[in-house]
TILUMDREN-352830 format. One record per residue (C-alpha): residue number from 1; residue in one letter; x, y, z. Coordinates in nm, 4 decimals, padded with zeros to 6 digits. Example, Ala and Ser with C-alpha at 12.3 -4.5 7.8 and 13.67 -1.06 7.14 Angstrom:
% residues 2
<1 "A" <01.2300 -00.4500 00.7800>>
<2 "S" <01.3670 -00.1060 00.7140>>
% end
This chain:
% residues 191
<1 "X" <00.6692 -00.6266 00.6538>>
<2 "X" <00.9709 -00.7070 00.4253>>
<3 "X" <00.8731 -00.8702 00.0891>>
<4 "X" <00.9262 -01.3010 00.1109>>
<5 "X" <01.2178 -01.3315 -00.1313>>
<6 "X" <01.1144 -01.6917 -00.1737>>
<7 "X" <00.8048 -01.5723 -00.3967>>
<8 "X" <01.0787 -01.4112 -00.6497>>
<9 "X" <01.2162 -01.6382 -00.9540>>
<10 "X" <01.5796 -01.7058 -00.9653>>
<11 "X" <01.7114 -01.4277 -01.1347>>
<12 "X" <01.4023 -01.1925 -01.0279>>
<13 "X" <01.4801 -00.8878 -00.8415>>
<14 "X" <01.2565 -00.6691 -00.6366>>
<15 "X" <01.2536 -00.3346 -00.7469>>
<16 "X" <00.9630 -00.1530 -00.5557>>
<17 "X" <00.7766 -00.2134 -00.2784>>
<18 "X" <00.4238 -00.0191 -00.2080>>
<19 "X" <00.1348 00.0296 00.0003>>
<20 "X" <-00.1688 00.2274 -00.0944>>
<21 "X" <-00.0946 00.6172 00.0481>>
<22 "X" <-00.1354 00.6865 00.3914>>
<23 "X" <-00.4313 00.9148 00.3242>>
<24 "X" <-00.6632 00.5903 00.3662>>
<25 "X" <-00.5553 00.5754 00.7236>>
<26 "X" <-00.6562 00.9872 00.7883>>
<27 "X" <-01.0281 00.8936 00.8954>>
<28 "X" <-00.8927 00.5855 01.1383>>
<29 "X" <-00.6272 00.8409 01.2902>>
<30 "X" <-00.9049 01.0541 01.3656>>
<31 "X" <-01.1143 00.8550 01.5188>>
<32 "X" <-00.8267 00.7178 01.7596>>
<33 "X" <-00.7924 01.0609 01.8335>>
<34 "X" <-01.1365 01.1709 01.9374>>
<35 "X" <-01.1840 00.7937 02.0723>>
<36 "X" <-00.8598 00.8503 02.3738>>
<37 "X" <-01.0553 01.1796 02.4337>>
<38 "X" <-01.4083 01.0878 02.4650>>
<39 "X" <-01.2715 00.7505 02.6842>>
<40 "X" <-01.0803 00.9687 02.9151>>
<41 "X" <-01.3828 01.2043 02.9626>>
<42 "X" <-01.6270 00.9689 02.9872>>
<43 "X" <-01.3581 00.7874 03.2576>>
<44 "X" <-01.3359 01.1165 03.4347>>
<45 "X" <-01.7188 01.1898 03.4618>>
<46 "X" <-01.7528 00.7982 03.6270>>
<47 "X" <-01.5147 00.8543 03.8941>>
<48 "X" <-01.6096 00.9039 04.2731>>
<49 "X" <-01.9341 00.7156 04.1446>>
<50 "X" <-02.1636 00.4146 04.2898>>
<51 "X" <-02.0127 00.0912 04.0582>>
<52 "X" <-01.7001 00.2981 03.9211>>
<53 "X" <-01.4639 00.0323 03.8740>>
<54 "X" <-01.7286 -00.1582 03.6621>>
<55 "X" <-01.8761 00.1533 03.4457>>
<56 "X" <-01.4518 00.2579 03.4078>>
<57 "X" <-01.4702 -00.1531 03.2401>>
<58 "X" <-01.7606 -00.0846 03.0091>>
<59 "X" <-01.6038 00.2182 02.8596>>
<60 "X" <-01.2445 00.0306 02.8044>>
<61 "X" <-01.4317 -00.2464 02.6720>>
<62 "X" <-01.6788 -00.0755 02.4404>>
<63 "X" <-01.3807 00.2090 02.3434>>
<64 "X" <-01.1575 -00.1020 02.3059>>
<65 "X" <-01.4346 -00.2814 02.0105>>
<66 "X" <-01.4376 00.0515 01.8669>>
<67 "X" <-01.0305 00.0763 01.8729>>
<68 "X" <-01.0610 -00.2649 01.7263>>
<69 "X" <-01.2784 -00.2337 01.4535>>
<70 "X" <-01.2562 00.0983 01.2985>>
<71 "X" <-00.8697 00.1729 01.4160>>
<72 "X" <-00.6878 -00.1514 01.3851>>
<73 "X" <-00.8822 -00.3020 01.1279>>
<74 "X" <-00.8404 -00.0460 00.8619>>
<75 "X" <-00.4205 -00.0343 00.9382>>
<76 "X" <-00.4072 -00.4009 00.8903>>
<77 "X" <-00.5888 -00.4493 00.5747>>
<78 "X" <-00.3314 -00.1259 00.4741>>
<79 "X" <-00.0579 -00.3101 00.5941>>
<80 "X" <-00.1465 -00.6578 00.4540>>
<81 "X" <-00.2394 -00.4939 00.1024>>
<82 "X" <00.1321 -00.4669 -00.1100>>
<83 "X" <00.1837 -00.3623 -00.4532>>
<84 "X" <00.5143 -00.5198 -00.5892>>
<85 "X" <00.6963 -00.4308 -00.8739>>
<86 "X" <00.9954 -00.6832 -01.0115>>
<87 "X" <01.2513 -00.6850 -01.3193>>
<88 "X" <01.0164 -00.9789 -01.4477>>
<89 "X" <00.6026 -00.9087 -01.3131>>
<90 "X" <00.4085 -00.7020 -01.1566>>
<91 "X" <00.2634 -00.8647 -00.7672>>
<92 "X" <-00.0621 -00.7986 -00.5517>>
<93 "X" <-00.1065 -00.9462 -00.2083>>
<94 "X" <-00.4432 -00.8553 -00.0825>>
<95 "X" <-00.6039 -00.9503 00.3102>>
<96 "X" <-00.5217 -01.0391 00.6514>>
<97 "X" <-00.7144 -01.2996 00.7329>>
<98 "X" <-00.8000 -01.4764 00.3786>>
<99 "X" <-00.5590 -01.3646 00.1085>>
<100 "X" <-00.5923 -01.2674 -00.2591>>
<101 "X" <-00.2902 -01.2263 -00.4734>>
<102 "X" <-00.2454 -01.1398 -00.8662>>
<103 "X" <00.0292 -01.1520 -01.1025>>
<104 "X" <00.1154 -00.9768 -01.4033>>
<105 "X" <00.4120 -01.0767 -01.6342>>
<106 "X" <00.5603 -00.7759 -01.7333>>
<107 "X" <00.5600 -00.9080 -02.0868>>
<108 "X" <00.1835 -00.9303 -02.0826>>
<109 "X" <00.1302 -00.5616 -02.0040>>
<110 "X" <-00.0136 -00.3703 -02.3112>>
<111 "X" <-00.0766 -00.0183 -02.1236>>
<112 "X" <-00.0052 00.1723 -01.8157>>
<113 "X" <-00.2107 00.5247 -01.7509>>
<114 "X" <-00.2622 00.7059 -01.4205>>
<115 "X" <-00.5367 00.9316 -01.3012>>
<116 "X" <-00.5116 01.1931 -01.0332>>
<117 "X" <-00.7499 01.4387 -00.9606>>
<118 "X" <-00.6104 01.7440 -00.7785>>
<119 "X" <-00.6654 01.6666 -00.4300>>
<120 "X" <-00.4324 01.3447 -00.4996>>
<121 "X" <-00.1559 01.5458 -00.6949>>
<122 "X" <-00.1170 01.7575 -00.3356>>
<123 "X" <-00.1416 01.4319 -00.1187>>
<124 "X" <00.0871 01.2660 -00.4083>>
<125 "X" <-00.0707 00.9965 -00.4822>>
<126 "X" <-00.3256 00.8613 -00.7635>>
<127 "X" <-00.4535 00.5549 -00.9532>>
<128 "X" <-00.2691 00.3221 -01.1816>>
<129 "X" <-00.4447 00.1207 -01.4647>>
<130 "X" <-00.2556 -00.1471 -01.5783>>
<131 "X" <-00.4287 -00.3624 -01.9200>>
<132 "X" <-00.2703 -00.7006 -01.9837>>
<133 "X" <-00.2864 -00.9168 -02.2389>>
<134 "X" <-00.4411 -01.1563 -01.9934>>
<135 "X" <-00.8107 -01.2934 -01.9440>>
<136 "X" <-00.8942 -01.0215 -01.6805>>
<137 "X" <-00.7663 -00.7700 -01.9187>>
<138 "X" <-00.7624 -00.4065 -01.7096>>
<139 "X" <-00.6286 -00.4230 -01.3163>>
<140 "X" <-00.6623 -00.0974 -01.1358>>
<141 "X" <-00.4722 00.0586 -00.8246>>
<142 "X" <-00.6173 00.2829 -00.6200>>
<143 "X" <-00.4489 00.5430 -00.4420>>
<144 "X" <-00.0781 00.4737 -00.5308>>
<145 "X" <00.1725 00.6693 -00.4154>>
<146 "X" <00.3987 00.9113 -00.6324>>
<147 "X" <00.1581 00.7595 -00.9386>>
<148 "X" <00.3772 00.9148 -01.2154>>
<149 "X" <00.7156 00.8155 -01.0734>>
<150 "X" <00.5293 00.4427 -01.1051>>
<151 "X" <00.3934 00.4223 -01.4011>>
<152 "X" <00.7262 00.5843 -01.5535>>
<153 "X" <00.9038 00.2990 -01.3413>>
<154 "X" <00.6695 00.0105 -01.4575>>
<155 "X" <00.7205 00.1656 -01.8581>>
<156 "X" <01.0736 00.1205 -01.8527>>
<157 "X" <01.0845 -00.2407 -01.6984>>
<158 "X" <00.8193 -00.3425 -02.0025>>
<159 "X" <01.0707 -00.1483 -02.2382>>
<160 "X" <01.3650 -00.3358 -02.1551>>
<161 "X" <01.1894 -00.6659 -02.1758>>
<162 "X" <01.0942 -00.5634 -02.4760>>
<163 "X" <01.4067 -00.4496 -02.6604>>
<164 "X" <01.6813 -00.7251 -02.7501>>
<165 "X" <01.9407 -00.5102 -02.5124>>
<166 "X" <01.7158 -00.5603 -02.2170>>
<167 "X" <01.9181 -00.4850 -01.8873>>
<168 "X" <02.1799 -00.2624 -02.0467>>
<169 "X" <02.0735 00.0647 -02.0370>>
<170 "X" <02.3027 00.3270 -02.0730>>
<171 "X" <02.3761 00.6438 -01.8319>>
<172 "X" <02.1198 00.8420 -01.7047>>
<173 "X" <01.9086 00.5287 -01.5721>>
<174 "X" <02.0069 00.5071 -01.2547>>
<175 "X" <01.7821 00.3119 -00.9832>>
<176 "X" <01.4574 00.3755 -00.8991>>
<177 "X" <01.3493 00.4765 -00.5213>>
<178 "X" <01.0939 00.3889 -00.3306>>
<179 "X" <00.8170 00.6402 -00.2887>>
<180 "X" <00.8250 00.9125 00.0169>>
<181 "X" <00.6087 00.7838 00.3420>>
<182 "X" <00.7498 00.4251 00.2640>>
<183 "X" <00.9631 00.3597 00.5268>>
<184 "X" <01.1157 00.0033 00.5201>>
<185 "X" <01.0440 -00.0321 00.1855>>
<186 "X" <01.4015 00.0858 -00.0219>>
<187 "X" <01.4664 00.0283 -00.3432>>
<188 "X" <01.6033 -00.3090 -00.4577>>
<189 "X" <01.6619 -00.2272 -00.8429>>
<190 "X" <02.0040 -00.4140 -00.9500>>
<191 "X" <02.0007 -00.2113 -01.2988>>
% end
């Protein structure tokens, strides 16, 4: 899922695009795993039976709900939850079937830290605290990929609003990337 460009400003510009790390979608992966083999067992150890072709329906069904609700589900809500970073503010979009979203003028943002305990720095990944000068104050983000890289990323964007030479930073500031295990999701930085 590609960004809507018609939620940017005029002169806004996507520069990163994000999804919570992949490592939320380890325990769903496993279960679709064990699921296809327990189905196909439980498929073998019906067949040559007395009411096969309805039993064979009652596991498809029942592995199906299963599939549905604790597979599917969880990639969805992944899929449907994007973290958005722009020259101008910082966007949430939250839900699949009822949505949430949040934004965060750049401007507004006092502080940016980032946690990581040690099983996140090997997965590469961590959480982002983000305090505005807003009502709602502090806005955390779980389990953001290449956390560091982010929060250097997000730093610099509230540094150039903040200096009168905003947008005309010298060499050595190339564009940012999008994190690893993003696919889809390139960087769109213009500086």
């Amino acid at each position: 899922m590609a960004f809507p460009q018609r939620i940017l400003g005029d002169d806004e510009k996507l520069v990163m695009v994000l999804r919570q790390h992949v490592k939320i979608l380890a325990g769903p992966f496993a279960l679709l795993v064990v699921l296809a083999a327990f189905t196909t067992v439980l498929i073998g150890a019906v067949r040559g039976r007395t009411g096969e072709t309805v039993l064979t329906v009652v596991i498809l069904v029942a592995a199906g709900g299963v599939l549905l609700r604790w597979v599917l589900w969880p990639f969805l809500v992944w899929w449907n939850d994007v973290f958005v970073i722009t020259n101008e503010r910082l966007i949430t979009r939250k839900g699949v079937l009822n949505r949430e979203g949040r934004d965060i003028p750049l401007v507004r943002i006092n502080d940016i830290a980032f946690t990581h305990s040690l099983w996140d720095r090997i997965l590469g990944c961590g959480t982002l605290v983000v305090e505005s000068a807003g009502e709602r104050g502090q806005v955390t983000f779980t389990d953001v990929p290449r956390v560091e890289r982010v929060q250097r990323i997000l730093f610099e964007l509230c540094d150039d609003l903040r200096t009168p030479d905003a947008g005309t930073r010298g060499p050595g500031h190339e564009a940012v990337e999008a994190p690893e295990g993003h696919e889809g999701h390139e960087d769109r930085s213009t500086r």
